[in-house]
C-alpha positions in Angstrom: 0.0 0.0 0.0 1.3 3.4 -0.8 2.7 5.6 2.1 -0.2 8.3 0.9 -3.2 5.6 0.7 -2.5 5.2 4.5 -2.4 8.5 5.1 -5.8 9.0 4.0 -7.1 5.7 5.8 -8.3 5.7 9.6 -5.3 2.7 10.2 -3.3 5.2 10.4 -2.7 8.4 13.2 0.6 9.4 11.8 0.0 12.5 9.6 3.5 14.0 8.6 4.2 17.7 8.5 4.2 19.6 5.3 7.7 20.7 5.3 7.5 24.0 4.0 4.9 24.8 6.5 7.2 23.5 9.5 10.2 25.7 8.0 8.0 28.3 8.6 7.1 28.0 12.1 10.8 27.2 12.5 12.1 30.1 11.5 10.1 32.0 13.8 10.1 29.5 16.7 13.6 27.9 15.8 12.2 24.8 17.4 14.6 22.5 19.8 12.3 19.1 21.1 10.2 17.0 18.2 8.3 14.7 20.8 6.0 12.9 18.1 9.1 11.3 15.7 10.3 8.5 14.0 14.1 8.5 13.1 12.7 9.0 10.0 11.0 12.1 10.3 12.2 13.5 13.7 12.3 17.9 13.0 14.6 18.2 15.5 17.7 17.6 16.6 16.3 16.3 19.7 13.3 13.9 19.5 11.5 11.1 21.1 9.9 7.9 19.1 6.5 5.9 19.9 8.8 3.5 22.3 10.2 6.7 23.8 7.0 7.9 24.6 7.0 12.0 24.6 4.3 11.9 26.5 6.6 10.2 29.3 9.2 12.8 29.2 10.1 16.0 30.8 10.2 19.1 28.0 11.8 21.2 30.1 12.5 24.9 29.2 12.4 23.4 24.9 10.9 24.9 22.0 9.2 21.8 21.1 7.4 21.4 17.3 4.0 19.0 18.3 2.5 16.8 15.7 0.9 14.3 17.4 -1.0 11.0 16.4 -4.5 11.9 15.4 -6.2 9.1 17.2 -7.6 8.5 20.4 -5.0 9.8 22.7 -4.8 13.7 20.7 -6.4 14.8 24.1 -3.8 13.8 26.3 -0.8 15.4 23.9 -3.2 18.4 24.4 -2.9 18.4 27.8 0.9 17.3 28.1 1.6 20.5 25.9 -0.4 23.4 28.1 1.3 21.0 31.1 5.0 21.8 29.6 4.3 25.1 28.6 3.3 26.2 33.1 6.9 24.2 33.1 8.3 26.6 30.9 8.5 25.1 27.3 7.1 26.5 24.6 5.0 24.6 22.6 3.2 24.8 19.1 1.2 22.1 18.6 -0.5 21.5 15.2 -3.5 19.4 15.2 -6.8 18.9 13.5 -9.4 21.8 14.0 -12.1 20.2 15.5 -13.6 23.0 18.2 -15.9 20.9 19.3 -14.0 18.6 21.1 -13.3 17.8 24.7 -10.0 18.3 24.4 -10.0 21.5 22.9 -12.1 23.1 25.5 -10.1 21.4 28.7 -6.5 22.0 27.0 -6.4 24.6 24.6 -9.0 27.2 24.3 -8.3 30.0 26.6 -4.8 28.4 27.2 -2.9 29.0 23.8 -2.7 31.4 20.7 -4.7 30.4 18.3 -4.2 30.2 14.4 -6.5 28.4 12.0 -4.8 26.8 8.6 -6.1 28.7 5.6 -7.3 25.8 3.6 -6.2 22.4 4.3 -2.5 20.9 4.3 -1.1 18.2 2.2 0.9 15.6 4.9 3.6 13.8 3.9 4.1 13.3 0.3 -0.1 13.6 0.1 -1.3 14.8 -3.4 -4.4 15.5 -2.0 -5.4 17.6 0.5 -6.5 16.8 4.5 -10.0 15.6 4.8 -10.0 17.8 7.9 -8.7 21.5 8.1 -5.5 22.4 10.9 -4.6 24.6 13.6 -1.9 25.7 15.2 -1.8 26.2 19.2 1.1 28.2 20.8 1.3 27.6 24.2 4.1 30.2 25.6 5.6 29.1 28.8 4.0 30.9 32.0 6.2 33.0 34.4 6.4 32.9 37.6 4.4 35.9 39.5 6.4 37.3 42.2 4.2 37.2 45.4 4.4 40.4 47.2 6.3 40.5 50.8 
């Protein structure tokens, strides 16, 4: 089966990132932490696999790039990037724009910058386009407030 006739199939939640449309978030994120990657595909220099689990792991203070599988656990890679980002990453998630979703009330409306796709991307090495359209969420790391004496 052709890497693009699984892209468009529900067997798969791996969706991969147009490249010219992560070069430009890079250049104005310059992004350190790929947590969703394969060896393969990783954007970063830094990057944990499916085995390493990203969800497992402790962002720190990166600039992480967030791509995550688009299946049943989207939700909790919602929450583990507004989680990282009180931690003090920065994270720009891009995921499917469905705003009607759980997960996009509890985790990122209200918690991150918002900025809808114009149109609809083409993953991978797609000729066609997304059967859903995309978002990006920016979640900027929150500062400590100094308490007064």
């Amino acid at each position: 089966m052709a890497i693009s006739s699984v892209l468009y199939s529900s067997r798969s939640e791996e969706w991969a990132t147009p490249p010219d449309f992560f070069a430009s978030l890079n250049a104005e994120f310059g992004f350190t932490l790929d947590p969703c990657a394969t060896a393969e595909n990783a954007k970063c220099e830094i990057f944990y696999t499916k085995s390493e689990n990203g969800l497992e792991q402790d962002w720190g203070d990166h600039i992480v790039f967030c791509n995550p599988p688009y299946g049943r656990n989207i939700g909790d890679w919602a929450e583990k990037c507004y989680l990282a980002s009180l931690a003090g990453a920065t994270v720009v998630l891009l995921v499917h724009s469905r705003t009607d979703t759980r997960y996009f009330h509890n985790w990122i409306y209200g918690k991150a910058e918002l900025r809808f796709v114009k149109g609809r991307l083409k993953f991978g090495d797609g000729k066609q386009s997304a059967p859903f359209p995309s978002l990006v969420a920016i979640f900027r790391p929150s500062l400590p407030i100094a308490l007064a004496a």
